[in-house]
LOPARO-687607 format. One record per atom (N, C-alpha, C): chain; residue in one letter; z, x, y; residue number from 1. Coordinates in steps of 0.05 Angstrom, whole numbers, plus 5000, padded with zeros to 4 digits. Atoms other than C-alpha are relative to their C-alpha. Layout:
N
<node segu="A" sepa="A" Z="Z" X="X" Y="Y" seti="NUM"/>
...
//
This chain:
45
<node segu="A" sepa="X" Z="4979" X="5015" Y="4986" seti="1"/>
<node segu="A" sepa="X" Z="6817" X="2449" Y="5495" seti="1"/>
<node segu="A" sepa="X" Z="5014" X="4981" Y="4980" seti="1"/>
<node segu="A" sepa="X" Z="4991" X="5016" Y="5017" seti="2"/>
<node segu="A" sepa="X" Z="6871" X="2415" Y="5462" seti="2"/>
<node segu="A" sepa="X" Z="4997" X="4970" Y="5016" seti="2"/>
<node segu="A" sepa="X" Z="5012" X="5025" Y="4989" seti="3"/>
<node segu="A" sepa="X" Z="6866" X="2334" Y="5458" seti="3"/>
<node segu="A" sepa="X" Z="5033" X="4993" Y="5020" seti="3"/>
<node segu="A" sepa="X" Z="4971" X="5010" Y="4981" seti="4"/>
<node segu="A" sepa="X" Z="6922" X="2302" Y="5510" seti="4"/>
<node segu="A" sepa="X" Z="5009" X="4969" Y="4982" seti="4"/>
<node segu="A" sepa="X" Z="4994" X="5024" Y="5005" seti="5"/>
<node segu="A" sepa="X" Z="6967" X="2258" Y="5479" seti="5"/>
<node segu="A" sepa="X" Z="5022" X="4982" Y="5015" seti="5"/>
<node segu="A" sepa="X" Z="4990" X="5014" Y="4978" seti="6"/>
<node segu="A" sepa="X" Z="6993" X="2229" Y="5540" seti="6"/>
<node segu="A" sepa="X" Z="4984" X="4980" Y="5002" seti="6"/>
<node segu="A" sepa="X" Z="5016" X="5020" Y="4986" seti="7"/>
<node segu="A" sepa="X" Z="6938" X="2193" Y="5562" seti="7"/>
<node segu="A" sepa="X" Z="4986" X="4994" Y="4973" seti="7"/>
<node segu="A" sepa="X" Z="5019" X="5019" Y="5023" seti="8"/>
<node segu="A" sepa="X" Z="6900" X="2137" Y="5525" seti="8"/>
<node segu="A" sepa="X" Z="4969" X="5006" Y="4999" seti="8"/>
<node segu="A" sepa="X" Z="5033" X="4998" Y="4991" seti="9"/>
<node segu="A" sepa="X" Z="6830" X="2162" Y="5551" seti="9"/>
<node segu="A" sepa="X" Z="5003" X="5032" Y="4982" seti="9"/>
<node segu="A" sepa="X" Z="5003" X="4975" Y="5016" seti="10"/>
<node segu="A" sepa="X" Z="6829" X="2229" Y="5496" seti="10"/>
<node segu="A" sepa="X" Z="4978" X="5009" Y="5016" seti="10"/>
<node segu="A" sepa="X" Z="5027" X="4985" Y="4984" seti="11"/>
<node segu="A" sepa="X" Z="6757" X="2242" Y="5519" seti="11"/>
<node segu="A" sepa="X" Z="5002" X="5007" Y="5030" seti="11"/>
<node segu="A" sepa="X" Z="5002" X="4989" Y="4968" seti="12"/>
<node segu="A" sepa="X" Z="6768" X="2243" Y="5594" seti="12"/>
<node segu="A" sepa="X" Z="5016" X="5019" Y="5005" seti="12"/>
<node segu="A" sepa="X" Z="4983" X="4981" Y="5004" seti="13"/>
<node segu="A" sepa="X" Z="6830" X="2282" Y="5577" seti="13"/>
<node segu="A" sepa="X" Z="4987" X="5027" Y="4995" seti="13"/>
<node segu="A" sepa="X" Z="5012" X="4977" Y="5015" seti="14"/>
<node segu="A" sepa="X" Z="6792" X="2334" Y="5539" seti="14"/>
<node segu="A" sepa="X" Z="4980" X="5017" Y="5023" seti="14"/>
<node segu="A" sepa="X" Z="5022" X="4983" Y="4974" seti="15"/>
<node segu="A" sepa="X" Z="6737" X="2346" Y="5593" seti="15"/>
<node segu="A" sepa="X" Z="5026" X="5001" Y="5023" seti="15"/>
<node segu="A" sepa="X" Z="4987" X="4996" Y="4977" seti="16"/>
<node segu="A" sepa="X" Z="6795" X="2336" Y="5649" seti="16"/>
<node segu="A" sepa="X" Z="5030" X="5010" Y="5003" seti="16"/>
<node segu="A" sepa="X" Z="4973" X="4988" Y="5016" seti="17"/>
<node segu="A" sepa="X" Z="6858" X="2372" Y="5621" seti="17"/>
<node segu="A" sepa="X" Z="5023" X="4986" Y="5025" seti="17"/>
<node segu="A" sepa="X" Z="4985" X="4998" Y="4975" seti="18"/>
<node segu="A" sepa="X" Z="6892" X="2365" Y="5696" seti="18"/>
<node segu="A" sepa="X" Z="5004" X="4962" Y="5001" seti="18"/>
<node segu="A" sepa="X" Z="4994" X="5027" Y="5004" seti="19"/>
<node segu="A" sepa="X" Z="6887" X="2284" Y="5688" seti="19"/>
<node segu="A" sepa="X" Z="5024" X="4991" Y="4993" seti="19"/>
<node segu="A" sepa="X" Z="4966" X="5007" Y="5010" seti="20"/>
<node segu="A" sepa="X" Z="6948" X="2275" Y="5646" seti="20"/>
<node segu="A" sepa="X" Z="5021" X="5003" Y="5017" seti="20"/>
<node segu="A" sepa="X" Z="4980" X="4998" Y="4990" seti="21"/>
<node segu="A" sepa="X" Z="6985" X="2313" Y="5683" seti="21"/>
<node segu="A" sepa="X" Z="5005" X="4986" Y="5024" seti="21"/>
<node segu="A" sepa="X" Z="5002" X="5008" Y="4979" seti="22"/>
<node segu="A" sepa="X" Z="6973" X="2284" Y="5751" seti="22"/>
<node segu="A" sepa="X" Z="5000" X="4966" Y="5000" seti="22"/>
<node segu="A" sepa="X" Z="5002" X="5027" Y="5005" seti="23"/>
<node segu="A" sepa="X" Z="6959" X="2210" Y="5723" seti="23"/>
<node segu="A" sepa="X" Z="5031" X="4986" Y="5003" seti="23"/>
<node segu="A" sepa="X" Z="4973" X="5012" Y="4989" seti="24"/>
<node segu="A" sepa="X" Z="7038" X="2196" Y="5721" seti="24"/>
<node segu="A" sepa="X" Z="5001" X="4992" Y="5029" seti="24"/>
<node segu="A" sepa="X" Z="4986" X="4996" Y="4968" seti="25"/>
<node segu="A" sepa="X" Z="7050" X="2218" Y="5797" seti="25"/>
<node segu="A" sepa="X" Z="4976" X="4985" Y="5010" seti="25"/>
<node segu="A" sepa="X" Z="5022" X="5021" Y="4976" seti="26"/>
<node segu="A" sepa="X" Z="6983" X="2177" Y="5827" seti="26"/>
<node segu="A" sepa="X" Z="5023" X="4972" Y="4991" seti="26"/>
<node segu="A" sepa="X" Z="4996" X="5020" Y="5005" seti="27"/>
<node segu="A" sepa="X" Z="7011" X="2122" Y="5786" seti="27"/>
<node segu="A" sepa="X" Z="5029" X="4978" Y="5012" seti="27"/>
<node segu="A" sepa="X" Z="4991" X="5014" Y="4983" seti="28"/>
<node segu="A" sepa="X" Z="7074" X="2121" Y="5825" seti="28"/>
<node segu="A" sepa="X" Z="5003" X="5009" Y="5030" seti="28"/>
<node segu="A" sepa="X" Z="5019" X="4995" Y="4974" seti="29"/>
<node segu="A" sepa="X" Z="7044" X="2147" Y="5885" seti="29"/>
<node segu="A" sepa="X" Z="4991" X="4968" Y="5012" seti="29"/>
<node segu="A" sepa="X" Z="5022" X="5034" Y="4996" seti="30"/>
<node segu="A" sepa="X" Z="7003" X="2072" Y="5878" seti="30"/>
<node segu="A" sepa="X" Z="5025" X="4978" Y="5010" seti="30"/>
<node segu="A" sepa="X" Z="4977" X="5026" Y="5005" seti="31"/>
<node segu="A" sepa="X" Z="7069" X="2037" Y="5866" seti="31"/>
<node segu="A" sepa="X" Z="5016" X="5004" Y="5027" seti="31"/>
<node segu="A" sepa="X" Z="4987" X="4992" Y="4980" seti="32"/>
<node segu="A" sepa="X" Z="7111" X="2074" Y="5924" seti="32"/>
<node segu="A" sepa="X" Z="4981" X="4983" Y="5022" seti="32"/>
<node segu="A" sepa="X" Z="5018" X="5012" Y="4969" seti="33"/>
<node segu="A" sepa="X" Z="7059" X="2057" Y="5979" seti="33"/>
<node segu="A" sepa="X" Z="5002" X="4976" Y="5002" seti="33"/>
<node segu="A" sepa="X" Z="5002" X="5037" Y="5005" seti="34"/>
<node segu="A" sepa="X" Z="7038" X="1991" Y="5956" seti="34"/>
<node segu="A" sepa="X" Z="5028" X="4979" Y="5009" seti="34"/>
<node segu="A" sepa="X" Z="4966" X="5012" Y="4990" seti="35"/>
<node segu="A" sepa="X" Z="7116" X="1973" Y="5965" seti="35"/>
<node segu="A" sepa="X" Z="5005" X="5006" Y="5019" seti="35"/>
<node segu="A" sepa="X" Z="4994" X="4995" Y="4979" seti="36"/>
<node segu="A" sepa="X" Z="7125" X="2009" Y="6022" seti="36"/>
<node segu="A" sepa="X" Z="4982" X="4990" Y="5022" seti="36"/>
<node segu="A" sepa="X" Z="5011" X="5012" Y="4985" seti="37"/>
<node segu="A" sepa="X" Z="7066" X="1979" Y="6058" seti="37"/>
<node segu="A" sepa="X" Z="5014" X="4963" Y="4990" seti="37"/>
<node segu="A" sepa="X" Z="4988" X="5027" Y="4996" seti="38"/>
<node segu="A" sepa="X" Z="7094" X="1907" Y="6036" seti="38"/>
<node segu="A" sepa="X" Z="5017" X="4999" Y="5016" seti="38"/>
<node segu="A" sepa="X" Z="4982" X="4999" Y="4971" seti="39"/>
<node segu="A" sepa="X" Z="7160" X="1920" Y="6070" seti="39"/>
<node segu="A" sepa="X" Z="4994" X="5004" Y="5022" seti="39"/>
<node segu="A" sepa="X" Z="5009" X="4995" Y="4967" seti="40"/>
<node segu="A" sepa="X" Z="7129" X="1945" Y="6134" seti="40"/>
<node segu="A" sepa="X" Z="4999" X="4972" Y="5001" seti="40"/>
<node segu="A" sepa="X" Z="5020" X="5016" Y="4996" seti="41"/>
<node segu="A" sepa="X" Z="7082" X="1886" Y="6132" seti="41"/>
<node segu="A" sepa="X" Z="5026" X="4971" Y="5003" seti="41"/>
<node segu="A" sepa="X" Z="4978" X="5024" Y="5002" seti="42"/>
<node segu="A" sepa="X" Z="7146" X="1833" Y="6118" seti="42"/>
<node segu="A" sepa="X" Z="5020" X="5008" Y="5026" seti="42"/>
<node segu="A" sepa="X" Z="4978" X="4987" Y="4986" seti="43"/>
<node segu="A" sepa="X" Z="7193" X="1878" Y="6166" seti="43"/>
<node segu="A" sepa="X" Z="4985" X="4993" Y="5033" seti="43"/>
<node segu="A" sepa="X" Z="5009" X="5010" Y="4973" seti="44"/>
<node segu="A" sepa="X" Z="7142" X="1862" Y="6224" seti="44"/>
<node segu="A" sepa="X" Z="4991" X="4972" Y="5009" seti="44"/>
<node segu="A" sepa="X" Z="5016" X="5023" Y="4987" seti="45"/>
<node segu="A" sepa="X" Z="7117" X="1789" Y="6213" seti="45"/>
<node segu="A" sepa="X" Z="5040" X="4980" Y="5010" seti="45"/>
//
C-alpha cells in the first residue's frame, strides 16, 4: 500500500487506505450539522 499524503496520520492511512479519502467529507459533514443544528436551536428559542 502506498503511504497517503493527505492525511497527517501515515500509519492509520497505510492500514486504512479509505481514511483519506473519506476524512475530508466527515470533516464537513461535522461542520454542516454542527451549524445546522445551531440555527435550528437559535431559530426556535
Amino acid at each position: 500500500m502506498k503511504s497517503c499524503t493527505l492525511c497527517k496520520y501515515s500509519t492509520v492511512c497505510n492500514d486504512l487506505p479509505g481514511i483519506c479519502i473519506l476524512l475530508p467529507y466527515v470533516a464537513i459533514a461535522v461542520v454542516v450539522v454542527s451549524l445546522g443544528y445551531l440555527f435550528v436551536t437559535q431559530e426556535l428559542i
